[in-house]
LOTOR-311170 format. One record per residue: residue in one letter; x, y, z of N, C-alpha, C in turn. Coordinates in nm, 4 decimals, decimal comma, padded with zeros to 6 digits, always signed. Example, Ala and Ser with C-alpha at 12.3 -4.5 7.8 and 13.67 -1.06 7.14 Angstrom:
+------+----------+----------+----------+----------+----------+----------+----------+----------+----------+
! resn !      n_u !      n_v !      n_w !     ca_u !     ca_v !     ca_w !      c_u !      c_v !      c_w !
+------+----------+----------+----------+----------+----------+----------+----------+----------+----------+
!    A ! +01,3190 ! -00,5690 ! +00,7800 ! +01,2300 ! -00,4500 ! +00,7800 ! +01,3200 ! -00,3300 ! +00,7800 !
!    S ! +01,2850 ! -00,2250 ! +00,7080 ! +01,3670 ! -00,1060 ! +00,7140 ! +01,2900 ! +00,0030 ! +00,7870 !
+------+----------+----------+----------+----------+----------+----------+----------+----------+----------+
This chain:
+------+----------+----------+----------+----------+----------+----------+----------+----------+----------+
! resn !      n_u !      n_v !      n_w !     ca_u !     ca_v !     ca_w !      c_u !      c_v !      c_w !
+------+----------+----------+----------+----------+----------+----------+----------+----------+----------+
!    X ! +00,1555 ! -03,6304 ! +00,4581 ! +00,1761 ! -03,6126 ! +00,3170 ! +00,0840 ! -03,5029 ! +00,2664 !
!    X ! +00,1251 ! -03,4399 ! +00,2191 ! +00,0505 ! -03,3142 ! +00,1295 ! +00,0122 ! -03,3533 ! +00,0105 !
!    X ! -00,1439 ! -03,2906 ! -00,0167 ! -00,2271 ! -03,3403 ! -00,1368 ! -00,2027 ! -03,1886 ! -00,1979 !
!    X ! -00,1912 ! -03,2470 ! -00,3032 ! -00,1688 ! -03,1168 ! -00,4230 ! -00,3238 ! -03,0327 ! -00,4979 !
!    X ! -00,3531 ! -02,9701 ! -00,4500 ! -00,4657 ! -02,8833 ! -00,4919 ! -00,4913 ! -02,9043 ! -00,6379 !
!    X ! -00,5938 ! -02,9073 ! -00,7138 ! -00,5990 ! -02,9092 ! -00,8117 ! -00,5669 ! -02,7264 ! -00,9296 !
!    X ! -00,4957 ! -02,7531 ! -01,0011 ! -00,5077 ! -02,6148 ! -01,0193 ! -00,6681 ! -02,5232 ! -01,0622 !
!    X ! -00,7542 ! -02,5993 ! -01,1100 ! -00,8597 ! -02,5052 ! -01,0931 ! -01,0277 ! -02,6294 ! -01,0304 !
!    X ! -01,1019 ! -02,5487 ! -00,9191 ! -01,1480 ! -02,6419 ! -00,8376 ! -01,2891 ! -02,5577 ! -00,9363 !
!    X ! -01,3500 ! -02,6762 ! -00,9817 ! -01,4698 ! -02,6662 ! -01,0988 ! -01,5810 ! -02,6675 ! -00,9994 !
!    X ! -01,6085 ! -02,7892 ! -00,9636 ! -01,6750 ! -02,8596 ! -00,8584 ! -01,6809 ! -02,7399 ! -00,7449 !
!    X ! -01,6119 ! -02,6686 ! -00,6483 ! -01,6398 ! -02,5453 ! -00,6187 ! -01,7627 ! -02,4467 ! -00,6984 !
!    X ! -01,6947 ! -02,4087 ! -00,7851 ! -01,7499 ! -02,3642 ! -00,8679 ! -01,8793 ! -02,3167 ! -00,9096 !
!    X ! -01,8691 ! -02,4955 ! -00,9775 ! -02,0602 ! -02,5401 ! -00,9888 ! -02,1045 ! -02,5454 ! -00,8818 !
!    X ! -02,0541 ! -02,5512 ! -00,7570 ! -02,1548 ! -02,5862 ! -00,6466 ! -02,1952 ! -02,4140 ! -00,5732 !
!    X ! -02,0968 ! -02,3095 ! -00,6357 ! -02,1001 ! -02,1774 ! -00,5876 ! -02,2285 ! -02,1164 ! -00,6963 !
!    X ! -02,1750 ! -02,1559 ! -00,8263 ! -02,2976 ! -02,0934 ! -00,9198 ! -02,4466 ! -02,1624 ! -00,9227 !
!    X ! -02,4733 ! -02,2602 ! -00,9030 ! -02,5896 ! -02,3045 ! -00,7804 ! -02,6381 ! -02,2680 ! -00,7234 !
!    X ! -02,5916 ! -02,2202 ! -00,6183 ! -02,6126 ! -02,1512 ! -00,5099 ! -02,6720 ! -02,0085 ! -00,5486 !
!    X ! -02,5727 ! -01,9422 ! -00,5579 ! -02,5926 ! -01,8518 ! -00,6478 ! -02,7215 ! -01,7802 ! -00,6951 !
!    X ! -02,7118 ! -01,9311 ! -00,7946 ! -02,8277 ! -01,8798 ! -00,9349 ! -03,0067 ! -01,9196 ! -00,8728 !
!    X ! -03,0043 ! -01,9954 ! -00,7158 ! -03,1075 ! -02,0320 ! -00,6911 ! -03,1352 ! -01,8939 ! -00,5641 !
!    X ! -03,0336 ! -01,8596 ! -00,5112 ! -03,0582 ! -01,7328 ! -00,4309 ! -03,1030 ! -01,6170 ! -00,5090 !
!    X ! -03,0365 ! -01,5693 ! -00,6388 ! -03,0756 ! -01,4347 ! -00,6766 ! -03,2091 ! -01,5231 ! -00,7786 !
!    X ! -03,2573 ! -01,5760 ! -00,8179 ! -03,3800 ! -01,6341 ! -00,8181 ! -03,4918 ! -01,6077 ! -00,7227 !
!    X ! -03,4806 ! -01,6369 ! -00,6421 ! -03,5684 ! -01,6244 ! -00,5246 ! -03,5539 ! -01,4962 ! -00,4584 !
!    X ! -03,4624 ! -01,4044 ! -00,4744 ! -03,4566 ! -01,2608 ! -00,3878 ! -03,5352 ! -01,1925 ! -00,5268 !
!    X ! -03,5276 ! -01,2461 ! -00,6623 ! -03,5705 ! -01,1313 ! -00,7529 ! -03,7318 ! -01,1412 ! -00,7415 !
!    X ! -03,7595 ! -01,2758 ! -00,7346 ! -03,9143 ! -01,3137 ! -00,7436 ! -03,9601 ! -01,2356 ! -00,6272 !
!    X ! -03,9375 ! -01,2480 ! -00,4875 ! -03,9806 ! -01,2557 ! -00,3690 ! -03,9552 ! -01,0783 ! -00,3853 !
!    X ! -03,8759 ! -00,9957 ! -00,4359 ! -03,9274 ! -00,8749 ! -00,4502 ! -04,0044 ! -00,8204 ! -00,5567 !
!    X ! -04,0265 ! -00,9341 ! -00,6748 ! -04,1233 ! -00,8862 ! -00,7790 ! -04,2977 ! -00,8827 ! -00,7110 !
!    X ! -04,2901 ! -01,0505 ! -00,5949 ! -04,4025 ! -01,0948 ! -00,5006 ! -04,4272 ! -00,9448 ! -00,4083 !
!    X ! -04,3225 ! -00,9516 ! -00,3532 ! -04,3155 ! -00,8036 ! -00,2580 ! -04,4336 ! -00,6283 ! -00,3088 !
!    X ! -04,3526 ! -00,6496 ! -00,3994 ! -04,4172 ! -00,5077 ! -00,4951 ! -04,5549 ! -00,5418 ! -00,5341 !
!    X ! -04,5549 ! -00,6574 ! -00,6179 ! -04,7120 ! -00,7251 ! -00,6595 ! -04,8245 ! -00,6542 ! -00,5439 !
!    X ! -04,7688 ! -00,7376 ! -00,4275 ! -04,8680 ! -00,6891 ! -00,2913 ! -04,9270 ! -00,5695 ! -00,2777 !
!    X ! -04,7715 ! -00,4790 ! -00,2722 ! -04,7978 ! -00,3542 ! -00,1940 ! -04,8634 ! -00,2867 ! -00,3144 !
!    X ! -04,8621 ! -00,3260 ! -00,4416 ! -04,9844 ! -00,2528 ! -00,5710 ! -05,0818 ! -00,2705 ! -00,5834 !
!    X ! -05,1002 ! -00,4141 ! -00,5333 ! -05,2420 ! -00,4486 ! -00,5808 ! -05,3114 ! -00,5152 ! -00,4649 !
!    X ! -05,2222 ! -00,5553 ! -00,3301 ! -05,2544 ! -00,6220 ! -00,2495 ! -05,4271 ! -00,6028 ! -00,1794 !
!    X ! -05,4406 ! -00,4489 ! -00,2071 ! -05,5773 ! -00,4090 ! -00,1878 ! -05,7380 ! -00,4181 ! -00,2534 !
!    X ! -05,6786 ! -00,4916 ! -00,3631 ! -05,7575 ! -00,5223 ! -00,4837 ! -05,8420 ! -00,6098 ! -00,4566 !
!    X ! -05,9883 ! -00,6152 ! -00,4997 ! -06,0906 ! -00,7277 ! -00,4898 ! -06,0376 ! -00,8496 ! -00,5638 !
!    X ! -06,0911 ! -00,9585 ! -00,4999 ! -06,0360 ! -01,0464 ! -00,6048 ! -06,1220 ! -01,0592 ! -00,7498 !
!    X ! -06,0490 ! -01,1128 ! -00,8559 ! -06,1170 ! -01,0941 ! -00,9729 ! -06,2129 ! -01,2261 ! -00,9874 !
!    X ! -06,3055 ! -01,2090 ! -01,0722 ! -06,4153 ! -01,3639 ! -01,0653 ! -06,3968 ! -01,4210 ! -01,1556 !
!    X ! -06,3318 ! -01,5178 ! -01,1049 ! -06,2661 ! -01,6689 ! -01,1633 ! -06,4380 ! -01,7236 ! -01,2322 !
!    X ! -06,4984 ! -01,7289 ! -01,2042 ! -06,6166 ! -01,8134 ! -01,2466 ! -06,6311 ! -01,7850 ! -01,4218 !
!    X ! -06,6001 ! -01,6724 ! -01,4405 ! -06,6039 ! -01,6351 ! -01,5846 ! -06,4359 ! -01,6051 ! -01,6459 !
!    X ! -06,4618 ! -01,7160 ! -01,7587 ! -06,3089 ! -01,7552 ! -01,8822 ! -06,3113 ! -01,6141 ! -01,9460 !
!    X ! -06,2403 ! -01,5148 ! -01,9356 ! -06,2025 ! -01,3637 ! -02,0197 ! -06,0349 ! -01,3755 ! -02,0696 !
!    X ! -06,1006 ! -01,3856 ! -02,2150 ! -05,9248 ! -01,3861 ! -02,2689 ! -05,8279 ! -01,2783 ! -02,2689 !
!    X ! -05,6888 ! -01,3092 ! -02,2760 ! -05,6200 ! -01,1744 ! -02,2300 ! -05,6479 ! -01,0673 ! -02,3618 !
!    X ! -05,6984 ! -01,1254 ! -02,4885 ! -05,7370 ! -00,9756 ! -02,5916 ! -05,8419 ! -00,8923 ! -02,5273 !
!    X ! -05,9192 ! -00,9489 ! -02,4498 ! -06,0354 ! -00,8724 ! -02,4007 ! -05,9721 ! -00,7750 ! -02,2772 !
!    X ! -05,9023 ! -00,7875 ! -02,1798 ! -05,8842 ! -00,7527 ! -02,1059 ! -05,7950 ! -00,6173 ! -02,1152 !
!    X ! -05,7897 ! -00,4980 ! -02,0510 ! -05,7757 ! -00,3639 ! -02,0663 ! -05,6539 ! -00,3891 ! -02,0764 !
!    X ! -05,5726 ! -00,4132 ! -01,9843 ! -05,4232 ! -00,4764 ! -01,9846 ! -05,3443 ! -00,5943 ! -01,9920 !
!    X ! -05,3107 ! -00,6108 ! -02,1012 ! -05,2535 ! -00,7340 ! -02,1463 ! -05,1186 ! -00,7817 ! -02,0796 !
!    X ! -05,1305 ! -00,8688 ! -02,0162 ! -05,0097 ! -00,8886 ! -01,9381 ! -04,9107 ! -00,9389 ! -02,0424 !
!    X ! -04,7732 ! -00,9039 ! -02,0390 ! -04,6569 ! -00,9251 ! -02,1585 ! -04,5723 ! -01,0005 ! -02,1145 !
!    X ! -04,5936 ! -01,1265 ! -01,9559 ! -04,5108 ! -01,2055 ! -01,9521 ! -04,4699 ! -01,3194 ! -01,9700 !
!    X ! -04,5201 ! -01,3656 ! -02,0860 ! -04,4923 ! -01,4930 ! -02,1298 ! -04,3911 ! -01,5260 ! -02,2331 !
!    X ! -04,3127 ! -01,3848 ! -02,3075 ! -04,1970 ! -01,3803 ! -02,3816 ! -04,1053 ! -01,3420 ! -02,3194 !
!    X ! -03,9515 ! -01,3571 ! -02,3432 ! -03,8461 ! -01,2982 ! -02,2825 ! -03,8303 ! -01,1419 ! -02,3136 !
!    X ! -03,8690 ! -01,1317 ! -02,4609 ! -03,8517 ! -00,9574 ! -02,4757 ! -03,9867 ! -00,9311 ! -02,3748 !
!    X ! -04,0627 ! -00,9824 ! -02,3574 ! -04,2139 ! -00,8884 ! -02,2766 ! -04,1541 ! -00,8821 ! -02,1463 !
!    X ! -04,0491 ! -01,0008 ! -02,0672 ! -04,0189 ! -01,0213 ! -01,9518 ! -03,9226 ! -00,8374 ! -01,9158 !
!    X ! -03,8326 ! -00,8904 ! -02,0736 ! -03,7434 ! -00,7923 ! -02,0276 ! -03,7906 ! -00,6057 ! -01,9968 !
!    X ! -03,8583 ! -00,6033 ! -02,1088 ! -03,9471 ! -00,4660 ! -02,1139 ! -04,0453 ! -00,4510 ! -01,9899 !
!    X ! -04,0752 ! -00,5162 ! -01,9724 ! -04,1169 ! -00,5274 ! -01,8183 ! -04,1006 ! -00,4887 ! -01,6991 !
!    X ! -03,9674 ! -00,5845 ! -01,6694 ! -03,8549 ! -00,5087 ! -01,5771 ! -03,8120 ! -00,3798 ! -01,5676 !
!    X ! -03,8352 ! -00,3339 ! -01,7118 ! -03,7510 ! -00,1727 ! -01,7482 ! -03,8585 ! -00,0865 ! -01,7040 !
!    X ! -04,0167 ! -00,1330 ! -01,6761 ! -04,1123 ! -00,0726 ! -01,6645 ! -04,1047 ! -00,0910 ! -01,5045 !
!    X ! -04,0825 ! -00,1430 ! -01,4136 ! -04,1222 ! -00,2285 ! -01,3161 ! -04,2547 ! -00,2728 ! -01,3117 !
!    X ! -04,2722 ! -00,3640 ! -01,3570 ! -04,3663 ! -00,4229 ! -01,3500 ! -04,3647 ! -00,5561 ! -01,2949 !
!    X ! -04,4821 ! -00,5854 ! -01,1595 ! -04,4194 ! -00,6577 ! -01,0518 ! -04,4523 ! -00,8393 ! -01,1586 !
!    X ! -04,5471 ! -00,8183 ! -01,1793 ! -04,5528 ! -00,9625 ! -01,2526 ! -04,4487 ! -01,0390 ! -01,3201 !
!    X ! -04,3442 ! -00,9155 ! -01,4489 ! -04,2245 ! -00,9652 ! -01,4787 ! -04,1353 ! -00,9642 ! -01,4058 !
!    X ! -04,1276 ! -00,9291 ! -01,3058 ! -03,9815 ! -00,9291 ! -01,2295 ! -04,0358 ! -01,0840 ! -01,1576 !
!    X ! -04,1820 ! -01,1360 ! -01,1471 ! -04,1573 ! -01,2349 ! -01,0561 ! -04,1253 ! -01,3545 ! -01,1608 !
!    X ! -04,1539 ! -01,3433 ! -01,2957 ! -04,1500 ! -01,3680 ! -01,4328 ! -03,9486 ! -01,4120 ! -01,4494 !
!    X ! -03,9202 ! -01,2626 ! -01,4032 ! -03,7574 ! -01,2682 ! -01,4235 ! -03,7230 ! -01,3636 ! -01,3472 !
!    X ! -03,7377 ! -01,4312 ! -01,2119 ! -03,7198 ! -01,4627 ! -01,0809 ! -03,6821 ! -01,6302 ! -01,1528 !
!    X ! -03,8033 ! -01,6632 ! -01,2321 ! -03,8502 ! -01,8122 ! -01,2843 ! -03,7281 ! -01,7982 ! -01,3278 !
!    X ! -03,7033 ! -01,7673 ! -01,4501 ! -03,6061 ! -01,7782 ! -01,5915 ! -03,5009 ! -01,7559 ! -01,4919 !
!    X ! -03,4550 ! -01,7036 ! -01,3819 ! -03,2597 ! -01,7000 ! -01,3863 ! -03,3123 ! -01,8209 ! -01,2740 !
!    X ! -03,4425 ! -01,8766 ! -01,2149 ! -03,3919 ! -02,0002 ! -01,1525 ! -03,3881 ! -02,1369 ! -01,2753 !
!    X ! -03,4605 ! -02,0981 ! -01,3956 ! -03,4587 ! -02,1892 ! -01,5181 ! -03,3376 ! -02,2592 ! -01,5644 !
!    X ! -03,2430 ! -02,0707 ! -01,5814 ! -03,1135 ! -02,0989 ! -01,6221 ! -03,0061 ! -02,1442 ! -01,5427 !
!    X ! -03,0234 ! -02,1537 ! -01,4365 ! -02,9590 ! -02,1787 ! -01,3137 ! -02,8840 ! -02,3178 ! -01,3452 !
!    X ! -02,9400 ! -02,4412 ! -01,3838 ! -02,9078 ! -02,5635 ! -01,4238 ! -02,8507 ! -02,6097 ! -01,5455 !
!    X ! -02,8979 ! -02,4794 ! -01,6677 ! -02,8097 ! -02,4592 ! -01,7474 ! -02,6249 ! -02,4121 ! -01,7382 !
!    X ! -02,6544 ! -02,2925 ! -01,6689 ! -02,4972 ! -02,2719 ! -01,6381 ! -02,4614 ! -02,4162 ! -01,5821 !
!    X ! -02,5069 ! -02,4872 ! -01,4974 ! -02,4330 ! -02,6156 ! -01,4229 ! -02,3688 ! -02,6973 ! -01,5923 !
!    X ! -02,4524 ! -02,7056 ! -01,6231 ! -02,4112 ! -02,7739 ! -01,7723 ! -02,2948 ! -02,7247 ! -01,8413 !
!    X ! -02,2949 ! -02,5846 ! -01,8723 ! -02,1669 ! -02,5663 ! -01,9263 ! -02,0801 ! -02,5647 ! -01,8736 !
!    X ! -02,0809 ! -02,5535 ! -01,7412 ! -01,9700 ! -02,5159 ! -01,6111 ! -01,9033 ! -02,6936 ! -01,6301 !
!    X ! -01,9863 ! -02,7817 ! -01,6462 ! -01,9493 ! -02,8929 ! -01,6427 ! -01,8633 ! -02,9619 ! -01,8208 !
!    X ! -01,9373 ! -02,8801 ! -01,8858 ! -01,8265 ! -02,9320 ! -02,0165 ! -01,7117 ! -02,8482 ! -01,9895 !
!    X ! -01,6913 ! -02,7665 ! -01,9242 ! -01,5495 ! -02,6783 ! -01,9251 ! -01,4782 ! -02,7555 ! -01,8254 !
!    X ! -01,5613 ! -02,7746 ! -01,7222 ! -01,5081 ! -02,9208 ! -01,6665 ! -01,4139 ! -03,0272 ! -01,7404 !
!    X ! -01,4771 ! -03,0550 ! -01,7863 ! -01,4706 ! -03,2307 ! -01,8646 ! -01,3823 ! -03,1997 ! -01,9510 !
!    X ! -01,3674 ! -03,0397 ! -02,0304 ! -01,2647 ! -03,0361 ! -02,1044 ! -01,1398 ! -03,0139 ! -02,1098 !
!    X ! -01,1316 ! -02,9648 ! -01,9787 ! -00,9902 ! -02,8988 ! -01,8701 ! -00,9371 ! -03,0543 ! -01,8282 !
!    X ! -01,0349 ! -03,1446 ! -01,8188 ! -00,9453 ! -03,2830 ! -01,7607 ! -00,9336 ! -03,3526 ! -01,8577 !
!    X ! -00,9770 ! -03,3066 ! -02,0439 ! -00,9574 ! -03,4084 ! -02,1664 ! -01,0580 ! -03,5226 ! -02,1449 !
!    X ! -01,1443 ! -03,5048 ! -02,0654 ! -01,2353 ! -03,6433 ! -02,0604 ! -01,3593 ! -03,6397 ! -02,2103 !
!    X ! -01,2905 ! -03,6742 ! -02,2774 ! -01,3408 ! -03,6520 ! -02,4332 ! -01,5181 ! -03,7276 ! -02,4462 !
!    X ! -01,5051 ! -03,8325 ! -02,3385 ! -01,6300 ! -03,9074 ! -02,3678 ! -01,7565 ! -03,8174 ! -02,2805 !
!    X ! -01,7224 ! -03,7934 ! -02,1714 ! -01,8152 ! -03,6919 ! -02,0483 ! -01,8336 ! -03,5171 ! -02,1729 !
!    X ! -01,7308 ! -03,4662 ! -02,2147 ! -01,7107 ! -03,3533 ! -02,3441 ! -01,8803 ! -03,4135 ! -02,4648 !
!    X ! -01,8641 ! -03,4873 ! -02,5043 ! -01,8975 ! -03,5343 ! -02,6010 ! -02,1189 ! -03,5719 ! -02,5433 !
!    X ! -02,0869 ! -03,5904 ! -02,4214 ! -02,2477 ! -03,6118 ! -02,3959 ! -02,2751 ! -03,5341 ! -02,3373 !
!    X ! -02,2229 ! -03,4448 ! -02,2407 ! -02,2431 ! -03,3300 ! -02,1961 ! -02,2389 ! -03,2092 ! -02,2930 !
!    X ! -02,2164 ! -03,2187 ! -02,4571 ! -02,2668 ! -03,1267 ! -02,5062 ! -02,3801 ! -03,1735 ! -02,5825 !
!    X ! -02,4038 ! -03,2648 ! -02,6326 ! -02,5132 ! -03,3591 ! -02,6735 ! -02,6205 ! -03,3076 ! -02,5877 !
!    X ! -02,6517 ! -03,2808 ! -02,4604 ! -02,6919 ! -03,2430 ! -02,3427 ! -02,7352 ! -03,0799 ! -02,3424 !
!    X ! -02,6321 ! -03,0292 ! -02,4025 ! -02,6552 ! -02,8658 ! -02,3850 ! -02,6970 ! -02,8274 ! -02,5209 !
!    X ! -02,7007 ! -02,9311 ! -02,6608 ! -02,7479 ! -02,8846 ! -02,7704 ! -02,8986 ! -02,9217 ! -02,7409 !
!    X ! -02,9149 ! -03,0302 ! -02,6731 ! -03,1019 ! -03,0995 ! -02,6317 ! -03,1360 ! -02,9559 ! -02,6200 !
!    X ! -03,0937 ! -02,9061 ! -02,5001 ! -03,1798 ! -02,7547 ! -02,4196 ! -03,1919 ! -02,6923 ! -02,4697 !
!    X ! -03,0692 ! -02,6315 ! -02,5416 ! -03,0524 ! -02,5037 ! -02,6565 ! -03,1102 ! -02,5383 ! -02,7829 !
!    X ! -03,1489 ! -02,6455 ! -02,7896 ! -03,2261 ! -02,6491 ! -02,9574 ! -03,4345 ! -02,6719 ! -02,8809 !
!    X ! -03,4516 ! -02,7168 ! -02,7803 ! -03,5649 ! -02,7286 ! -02,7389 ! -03,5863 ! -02,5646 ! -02,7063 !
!    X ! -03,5079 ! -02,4944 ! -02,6405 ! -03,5233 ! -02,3281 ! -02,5989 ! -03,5652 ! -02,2563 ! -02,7203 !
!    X ! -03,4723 ! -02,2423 ! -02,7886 ! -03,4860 ! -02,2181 ! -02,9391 ! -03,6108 ! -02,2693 ! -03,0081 !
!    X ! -03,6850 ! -02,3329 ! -02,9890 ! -03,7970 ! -02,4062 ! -03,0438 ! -03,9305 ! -02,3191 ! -02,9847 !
!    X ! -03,8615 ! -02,3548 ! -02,8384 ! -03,9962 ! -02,2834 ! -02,7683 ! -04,0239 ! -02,0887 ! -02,7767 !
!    X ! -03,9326 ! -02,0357 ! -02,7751 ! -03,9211 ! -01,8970 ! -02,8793 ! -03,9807 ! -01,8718 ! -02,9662 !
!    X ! -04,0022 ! -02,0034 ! -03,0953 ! -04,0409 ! -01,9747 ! -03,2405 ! -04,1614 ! -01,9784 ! -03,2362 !
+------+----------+----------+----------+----------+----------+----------+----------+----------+----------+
């Protein structure tokens, strides 16, 4: 007996953009790590024993915002690219989320629709928070 394919395989999908989003994660970091080395790899280490805040310091590192991440990158600068590496493995579990209400909404499953966006407003209103 022949099983009828579904017309669109989600579950594929999510399990491809996964994949995916945890590989180019780790190839972006591991060449932001890469570059880090070969710039500075020669460098003394700095002395931890003394607390110096980043206003004091000659160069202010800019990766703790997404615009600093992004301007960063445009600079190459190895810290944000390992910076970039975090955030697309961050978002990585996000796409699973929406991949999954498009899911839920392609099969009318109104109740899985309904908490699975409940779910993606949590993130997107906590993201949004952490920005401000």
């Amino acid at each position: 007996m022949d099983t009828v394919k579904p017309k669109h395989d989600m579950q594929g999908l999510i399990s491809r953009a996964l994949r995916i989003g945890v590989t180019l994660a780790c190839c972006i970091a591991a060449i932001g790590g890469i570059y880090y080395l070969w710039r500075h790899g020669g460098e003394p280490m700095p002395d931890y024993t003394q607390f110096v805040p980043n206003s004091a310091r000659t160069e202010a590192a800019d990766y703790t915002s997404l615009s600093g991440i992004v301007r960063g990158v445009m600079a190459l600068q190895a810290t944000e690219w390992i910076q970039l590496g975090v955030v697309v493995l961050i978002l990585t579990p996000v796409v699973r989320v929406l991949l999954s209400l498009v899911e839920f909404s392609l099969e009318r499953d109104w109740i899985y629709v309904g908490i699975t966006a409940v779910v993606f407003l949590v993130i997107l209103m906590n993201s949004l928070e952490g920005v401000a």
